[in-house]
Residue frames relative to the residue before (quaternion, step in Angstrom):
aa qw qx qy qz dx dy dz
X 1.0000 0.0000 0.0000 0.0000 0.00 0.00 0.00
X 0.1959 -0.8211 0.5318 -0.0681 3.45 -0.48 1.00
X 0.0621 -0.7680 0.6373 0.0075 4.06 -0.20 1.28
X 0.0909 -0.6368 0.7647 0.0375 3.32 -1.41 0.81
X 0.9049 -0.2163 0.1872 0.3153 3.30 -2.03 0.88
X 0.0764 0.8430 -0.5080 0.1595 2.91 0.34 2.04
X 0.1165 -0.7805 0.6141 -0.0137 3.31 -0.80 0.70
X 0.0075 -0.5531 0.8059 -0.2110 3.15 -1.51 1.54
X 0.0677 0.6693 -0.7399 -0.0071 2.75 -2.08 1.13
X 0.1979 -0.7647 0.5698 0.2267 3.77 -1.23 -0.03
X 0.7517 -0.1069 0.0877 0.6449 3.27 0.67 0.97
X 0.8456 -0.1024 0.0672 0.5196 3.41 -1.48 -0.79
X 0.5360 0.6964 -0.1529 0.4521 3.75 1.25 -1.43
X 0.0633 0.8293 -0.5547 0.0234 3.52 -0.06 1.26
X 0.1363 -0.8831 0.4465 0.0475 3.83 0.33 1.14
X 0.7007 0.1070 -0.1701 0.6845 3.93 0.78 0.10
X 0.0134 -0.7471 0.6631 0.0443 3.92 -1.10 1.33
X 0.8674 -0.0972 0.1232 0.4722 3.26 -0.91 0.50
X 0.1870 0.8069 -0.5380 0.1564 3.93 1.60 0.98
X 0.0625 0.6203 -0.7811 -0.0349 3.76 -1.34 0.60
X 0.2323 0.4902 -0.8307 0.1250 2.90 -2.36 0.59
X 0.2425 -0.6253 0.7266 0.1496 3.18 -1.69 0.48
X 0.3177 -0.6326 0.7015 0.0826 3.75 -1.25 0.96
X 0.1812 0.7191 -0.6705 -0.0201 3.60 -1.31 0.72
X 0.6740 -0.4672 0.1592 0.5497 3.91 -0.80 0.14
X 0.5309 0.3112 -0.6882 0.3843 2.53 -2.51 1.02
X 0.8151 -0.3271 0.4181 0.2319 3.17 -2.44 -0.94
X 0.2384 0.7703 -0.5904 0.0360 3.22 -0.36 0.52
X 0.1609 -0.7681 0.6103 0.1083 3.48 -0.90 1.44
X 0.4503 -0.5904 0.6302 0.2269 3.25 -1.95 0.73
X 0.0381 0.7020 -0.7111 -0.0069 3.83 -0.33 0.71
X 0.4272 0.4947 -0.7108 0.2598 3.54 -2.28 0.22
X 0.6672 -0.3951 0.4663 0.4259 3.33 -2.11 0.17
X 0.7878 -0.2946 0.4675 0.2721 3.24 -1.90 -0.01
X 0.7915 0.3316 -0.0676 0.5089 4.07 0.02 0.64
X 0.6917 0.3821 -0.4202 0.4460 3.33 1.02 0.21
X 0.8329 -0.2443 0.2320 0.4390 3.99 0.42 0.38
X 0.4939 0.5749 -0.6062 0.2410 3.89 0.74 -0.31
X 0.6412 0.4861 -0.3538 0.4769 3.76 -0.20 -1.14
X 0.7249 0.3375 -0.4225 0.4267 3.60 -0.07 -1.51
X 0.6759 0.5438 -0.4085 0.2838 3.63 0.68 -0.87
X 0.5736 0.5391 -0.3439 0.5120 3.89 0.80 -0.83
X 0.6203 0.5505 -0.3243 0.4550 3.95 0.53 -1.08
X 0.6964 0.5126 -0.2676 0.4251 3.56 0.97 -1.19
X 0.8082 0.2591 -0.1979 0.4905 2.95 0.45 -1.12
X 0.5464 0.5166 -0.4891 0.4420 3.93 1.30 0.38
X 0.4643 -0.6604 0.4307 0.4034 3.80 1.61 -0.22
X 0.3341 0.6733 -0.5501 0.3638 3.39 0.91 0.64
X 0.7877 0.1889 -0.0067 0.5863 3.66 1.24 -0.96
X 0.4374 -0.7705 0.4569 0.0787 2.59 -0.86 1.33
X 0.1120 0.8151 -0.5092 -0.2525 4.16 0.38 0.18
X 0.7685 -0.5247 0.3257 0.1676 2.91 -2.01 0.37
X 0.6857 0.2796 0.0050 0.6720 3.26 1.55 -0.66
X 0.7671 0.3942 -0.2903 0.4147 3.81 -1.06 -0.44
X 0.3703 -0.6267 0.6797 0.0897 3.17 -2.11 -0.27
X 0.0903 0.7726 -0.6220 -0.0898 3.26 -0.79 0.39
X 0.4792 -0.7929 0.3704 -0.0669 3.40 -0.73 1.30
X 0.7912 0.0333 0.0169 0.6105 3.96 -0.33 0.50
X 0.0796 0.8335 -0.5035 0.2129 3.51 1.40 1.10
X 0.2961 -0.7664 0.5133 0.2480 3.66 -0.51 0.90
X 0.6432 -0.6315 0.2893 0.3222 3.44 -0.82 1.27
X 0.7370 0.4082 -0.0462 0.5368 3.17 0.89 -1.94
X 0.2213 0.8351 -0.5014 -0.0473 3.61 -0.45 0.53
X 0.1026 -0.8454 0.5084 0.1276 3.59 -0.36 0.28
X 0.2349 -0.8153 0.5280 -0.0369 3.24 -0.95 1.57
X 0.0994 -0.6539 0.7330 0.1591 3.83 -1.41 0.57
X 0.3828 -0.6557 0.6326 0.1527 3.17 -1.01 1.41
X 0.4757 -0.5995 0.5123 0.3897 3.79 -1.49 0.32
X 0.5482 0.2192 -0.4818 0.6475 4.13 0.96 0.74
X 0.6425 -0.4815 0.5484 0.2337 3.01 -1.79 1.40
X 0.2611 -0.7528 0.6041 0.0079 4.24 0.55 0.12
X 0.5266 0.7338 -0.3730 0.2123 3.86 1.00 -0.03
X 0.5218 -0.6550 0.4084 0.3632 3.90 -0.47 1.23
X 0.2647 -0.7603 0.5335 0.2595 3.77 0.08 1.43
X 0.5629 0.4292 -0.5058 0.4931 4.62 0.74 -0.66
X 0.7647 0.4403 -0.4135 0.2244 4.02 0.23 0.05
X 0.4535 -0.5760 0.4635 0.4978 3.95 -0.69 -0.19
X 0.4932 -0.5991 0.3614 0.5169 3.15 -0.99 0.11
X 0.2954 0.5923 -0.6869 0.3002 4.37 0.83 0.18
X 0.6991 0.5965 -0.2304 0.3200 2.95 0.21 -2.57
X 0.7720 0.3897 -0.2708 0.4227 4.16 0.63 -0.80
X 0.6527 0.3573 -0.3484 0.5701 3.44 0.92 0.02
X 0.4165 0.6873 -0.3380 0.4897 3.76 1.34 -0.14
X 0.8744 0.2556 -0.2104 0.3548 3.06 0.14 -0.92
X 0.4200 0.6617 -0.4073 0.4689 3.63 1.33 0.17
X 0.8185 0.4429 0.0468 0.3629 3.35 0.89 -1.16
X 0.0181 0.8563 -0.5119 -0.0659 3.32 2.03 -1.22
X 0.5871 0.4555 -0.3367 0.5784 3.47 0.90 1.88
X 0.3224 -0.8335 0.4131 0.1752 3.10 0.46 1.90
X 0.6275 0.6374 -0.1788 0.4099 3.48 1.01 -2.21
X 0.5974 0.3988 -0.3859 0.5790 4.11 0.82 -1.19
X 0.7496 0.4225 -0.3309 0.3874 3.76 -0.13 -1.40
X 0.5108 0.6338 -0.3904 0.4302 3.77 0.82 -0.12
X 0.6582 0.6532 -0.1630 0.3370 2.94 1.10 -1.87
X 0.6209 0.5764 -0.1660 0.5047 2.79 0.96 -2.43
X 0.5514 0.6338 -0.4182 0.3454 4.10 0.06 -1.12
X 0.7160 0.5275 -0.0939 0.4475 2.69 0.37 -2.47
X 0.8189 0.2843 -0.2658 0.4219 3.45 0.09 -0.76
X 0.6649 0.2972 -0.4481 0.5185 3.62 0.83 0.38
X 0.5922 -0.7070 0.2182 0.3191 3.36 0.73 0.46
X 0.0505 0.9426 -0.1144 0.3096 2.69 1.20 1.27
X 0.7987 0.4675 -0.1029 0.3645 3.14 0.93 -1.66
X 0.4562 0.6058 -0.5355 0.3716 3.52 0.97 1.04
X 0.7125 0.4750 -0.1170 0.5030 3.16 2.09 -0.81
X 0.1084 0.7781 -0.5608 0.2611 3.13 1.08 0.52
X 0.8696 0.1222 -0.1799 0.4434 3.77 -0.34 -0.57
X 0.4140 0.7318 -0.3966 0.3685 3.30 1.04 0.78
X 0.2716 -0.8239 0.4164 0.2720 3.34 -0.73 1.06
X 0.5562 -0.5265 0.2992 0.5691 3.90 -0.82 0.20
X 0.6984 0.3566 -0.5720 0.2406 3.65 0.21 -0.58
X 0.7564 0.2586 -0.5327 0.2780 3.88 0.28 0.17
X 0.4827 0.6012 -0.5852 0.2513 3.55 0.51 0.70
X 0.6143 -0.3603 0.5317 0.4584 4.00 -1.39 0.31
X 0.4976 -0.5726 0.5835 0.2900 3.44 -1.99 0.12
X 0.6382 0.4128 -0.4752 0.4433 3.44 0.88 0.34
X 0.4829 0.4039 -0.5358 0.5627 4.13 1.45 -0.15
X 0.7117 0.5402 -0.4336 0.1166 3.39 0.04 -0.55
X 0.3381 0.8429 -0.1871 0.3744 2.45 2.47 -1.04
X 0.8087 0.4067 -0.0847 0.4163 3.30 0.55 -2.28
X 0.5665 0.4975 -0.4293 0.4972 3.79 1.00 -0.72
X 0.6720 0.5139 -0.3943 0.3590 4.21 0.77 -0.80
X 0.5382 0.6569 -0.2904 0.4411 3.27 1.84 -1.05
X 0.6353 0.5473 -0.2469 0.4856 3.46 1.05 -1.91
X 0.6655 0.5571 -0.2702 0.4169 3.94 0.29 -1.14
X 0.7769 0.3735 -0.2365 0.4483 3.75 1.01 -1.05
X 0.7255 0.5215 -0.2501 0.3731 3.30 1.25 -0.07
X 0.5534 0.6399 -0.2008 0.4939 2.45 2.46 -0.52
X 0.3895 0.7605 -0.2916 0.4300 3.59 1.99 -0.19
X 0.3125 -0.6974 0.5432 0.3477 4.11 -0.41 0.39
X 0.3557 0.7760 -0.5190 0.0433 3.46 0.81 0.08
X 0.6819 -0.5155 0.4500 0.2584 3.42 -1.77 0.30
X 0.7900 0.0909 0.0812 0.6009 3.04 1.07 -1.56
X 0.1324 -0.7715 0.6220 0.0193 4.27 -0.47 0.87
X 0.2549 -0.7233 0.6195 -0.1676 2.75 -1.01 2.21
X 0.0869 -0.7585 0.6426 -0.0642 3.91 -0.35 1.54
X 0.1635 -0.6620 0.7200 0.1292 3.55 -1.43 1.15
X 0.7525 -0.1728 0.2887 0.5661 4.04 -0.54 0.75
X 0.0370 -0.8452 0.5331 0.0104 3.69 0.65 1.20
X 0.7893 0.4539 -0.0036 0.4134 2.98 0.99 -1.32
X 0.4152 0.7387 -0.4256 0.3176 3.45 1.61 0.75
X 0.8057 0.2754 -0.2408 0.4659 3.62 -0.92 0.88
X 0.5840 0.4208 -0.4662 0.5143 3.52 1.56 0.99
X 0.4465 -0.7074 0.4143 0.3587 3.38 -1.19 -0.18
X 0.6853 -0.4873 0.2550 0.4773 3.59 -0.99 0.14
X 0.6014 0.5234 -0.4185 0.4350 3.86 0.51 -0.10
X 0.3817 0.7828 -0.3270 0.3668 3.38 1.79 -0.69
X 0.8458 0.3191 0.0492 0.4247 2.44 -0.17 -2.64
X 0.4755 0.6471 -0.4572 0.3822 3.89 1.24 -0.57
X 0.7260 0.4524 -0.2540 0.4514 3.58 1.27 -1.20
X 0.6039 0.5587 -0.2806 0.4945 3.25 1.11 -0.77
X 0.7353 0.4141 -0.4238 0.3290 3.53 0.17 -0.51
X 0.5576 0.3929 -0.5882 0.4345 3.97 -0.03 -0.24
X 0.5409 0.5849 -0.5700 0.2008 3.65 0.36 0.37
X 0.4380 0.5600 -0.2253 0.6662 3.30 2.09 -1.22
X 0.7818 0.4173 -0.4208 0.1937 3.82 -0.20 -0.33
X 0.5740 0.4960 -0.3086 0.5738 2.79 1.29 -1.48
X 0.4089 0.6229 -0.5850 0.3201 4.19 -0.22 0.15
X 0.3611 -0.5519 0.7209 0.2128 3.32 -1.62 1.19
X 0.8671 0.3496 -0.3114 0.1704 3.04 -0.12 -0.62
X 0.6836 -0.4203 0.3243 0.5008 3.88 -1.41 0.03
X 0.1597 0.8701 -0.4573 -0.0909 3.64 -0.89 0.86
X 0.2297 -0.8022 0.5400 0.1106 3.66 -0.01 1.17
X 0.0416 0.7489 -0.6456 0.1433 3.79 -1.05 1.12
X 0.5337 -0.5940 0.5947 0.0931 3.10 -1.79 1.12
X 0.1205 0.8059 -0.5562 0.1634 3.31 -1.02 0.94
X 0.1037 -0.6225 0.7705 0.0894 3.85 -0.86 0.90
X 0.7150 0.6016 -0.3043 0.1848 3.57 0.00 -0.34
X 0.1675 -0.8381 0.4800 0.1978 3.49 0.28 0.70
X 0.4827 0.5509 -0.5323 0.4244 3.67 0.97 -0.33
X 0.8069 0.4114 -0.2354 0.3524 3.71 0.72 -1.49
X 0.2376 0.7657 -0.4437 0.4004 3.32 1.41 0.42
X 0.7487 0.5530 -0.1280 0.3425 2.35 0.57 -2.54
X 0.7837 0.5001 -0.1567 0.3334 3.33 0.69 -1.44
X 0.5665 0.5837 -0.2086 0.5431 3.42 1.53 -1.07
X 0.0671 -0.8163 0.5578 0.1343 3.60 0.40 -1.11
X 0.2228 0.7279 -0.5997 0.2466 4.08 -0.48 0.17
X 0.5220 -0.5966 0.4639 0.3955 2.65 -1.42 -0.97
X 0.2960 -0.8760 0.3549 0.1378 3.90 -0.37 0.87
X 0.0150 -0.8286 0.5597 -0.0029 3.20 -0.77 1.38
X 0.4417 -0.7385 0.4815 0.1665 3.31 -0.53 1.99
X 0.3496 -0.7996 0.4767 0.1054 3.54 -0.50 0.80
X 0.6882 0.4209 -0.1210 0.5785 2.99 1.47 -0.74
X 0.6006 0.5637 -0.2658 0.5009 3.56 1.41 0.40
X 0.7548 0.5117 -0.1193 0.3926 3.38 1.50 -0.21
């Protein structure tokens, strides 16, 4: 996928100018401070935002996104919310189980923490057929032994995955390739 001179503003506040990069398979994290364009970037290129200027090219059709709120149907368990992405009881098991999960399967989100709630939003995007897998700070409100397990889930992926990140430990752990946001 291949972005040319993108442009987003919000008002006066012009938060992506004339950004390019191309994205091809594996990891690629967004790193920088708070305010320079991660989120707007993922939204853009998830078509949530339209920008004013640029192109983005060889856009995978299917794309599945984790917003940075967990966005999870509070009348469902958390099976039933990674279920329904997928319409695949046995995968959404899976998915659970492998974020450590599967005691909470019939749990709704308001009694889970904000880091289960965290892992069922994780479990649900992966649980998408998607082409391309868009992460906002996926991995926010766990700890590093957490995410140390969690990641060969991101690795072992075919597909292209682009992910938010303040965290230089999870850098560390995630590995990809890193595009400073706040360097460009």
């Amino acid at each position: 996928m291949k972005i040319t001179n993108l442009c987003v503003s919000f008002g006066e506040k012009k938060v992506l100018d004339h950004f390019s990069a191309e994205f091809g398979p594996g990891i690629t994290l967004l790193t920088g401070p708070s305010g320079y364009g991660k989120t707007t970037l993922l939204h853009t290129i998830a078509g949530l935002i339209t920008p004013e200027e640029g192109q983005i090219t060889d856009r995978p059709e299917r794309i599945s996104l984790m917003f940075q709120d967990d966005r999870l149907f509070p009348w469902l368990s958390a099976l039933k919310n990674i279920e329904i992405v997928c319409d695949d009881e046995a995968k959404a098991r899976q998915l659970l189980e492998a974020v450590e999960l599967g005691a909470e399967a019939h749990s709704r989100p308001a009694s889970l923490s904000g880091g289960m709630r965290r892992r069922v939003a994780f479990a649900r995007a992966l649980a998408y057929p998607a082409d391309l897998l868009l992460l906002d700070e996926p991995f926010k409100g766990m700890d590093l032994p957490l995410i140390k397990r969690l990641a060969p889930l991101l690795k072992n992926l075919t597909i292209p995955v682009i992910l938010s990140s303040h965290s230089p430990e999870e850098q560390e752990i995630i590995g990809g390739n890193i595009l400073e946001m706040d360097k460009l």
